[in-house]
C-alpha positions in Angstrom: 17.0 -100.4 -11.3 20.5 -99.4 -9.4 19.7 -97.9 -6.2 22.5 -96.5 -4.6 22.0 -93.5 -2.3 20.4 -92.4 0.8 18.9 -89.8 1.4 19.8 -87.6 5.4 17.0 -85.1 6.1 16.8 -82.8 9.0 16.0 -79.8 10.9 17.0 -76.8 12.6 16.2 -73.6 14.2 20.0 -72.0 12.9 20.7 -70.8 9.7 24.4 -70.7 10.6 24.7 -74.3 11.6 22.9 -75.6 8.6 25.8 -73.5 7.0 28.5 -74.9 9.5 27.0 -78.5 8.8 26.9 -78.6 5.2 30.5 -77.2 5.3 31.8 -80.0 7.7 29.7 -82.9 5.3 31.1 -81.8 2.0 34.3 -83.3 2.1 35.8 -86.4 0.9 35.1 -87.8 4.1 31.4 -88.4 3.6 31.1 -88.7 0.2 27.8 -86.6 -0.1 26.6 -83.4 -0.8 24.0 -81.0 1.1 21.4 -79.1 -0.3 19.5 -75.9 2.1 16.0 -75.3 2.1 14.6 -72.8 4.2 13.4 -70.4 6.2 10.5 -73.2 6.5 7.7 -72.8 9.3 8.0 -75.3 11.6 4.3 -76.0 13.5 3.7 -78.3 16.4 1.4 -79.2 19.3 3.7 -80.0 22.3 2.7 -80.3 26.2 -0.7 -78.9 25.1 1.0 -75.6 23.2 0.8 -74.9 20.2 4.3 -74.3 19.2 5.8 -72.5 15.9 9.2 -71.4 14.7 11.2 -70.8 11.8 13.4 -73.8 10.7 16.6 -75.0 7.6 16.1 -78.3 6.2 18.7 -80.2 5.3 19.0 -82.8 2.4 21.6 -84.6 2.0 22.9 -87.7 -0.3 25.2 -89.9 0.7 26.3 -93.2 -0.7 24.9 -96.2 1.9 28.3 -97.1 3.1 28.9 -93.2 4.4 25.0 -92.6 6.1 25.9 -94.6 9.6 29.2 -92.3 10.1 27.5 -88.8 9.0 24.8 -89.8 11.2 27.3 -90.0 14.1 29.4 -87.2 13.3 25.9 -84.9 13.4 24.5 -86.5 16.3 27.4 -86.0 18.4 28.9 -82.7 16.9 25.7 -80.9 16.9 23.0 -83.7 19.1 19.8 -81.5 20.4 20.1 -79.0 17.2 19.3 -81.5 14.7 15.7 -82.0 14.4 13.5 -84.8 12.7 16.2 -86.5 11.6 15.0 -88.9 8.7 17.1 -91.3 6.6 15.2 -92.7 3.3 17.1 -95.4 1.3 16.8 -97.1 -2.0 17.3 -93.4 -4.0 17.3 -93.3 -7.2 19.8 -90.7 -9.1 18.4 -90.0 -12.1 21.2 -87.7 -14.0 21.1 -88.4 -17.7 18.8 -91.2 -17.4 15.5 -90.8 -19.2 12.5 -91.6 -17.0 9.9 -93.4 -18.9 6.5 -92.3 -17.9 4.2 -94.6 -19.1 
């Protein structure tokens, strides 16, 4: 099996950034594209409060060689407004491959 992709997740509490953010990704630059999921409740206990808010998740898949650079160029463009941030390698794409299921 070829795996060649990673997978960037993330959060946050702007609709307009996840927007801005997929915008500023989807060039040549990165290599990847960005898929928007949301609103999605966000729910957690912090200093003894319960805590909730509406949230965008980001996905998005990026070749191995791009992920350290996008991760930079969020981090630093956008820093406290990206939540959770999650990078999963070893991702399969499975366009026009047929999936045995045995």
């Amino acid at each position: 099996m070829d795996y060649q992709h990673v997978v960037v997740t993330f959060t946050t509490d702007s609709k307009q950034l996840a927007r801005t953010m997929a915008a500023e990704i989807a060039g040549p630059e990165f290599a990847c594209c960005a898929q928007i999921e949301g609103p999605i409740r966000r729910v957690l206990h912090w200093h003894g409060n319960t805590l909730a808010s509406e949230q965008w998740r980001m996905e998005i898949e990026a070749t191995p060689e791009c992920a350290d650079t996008l991760i930079a160029h969020l981090t630093a463009r956008h820093g406290g407004e990206v939540h959770d941030l999650m990078v999963t390698d070893n991702v399969r794409h499975l366009v026009g491959e047929t999936v045995d299921s045995r």
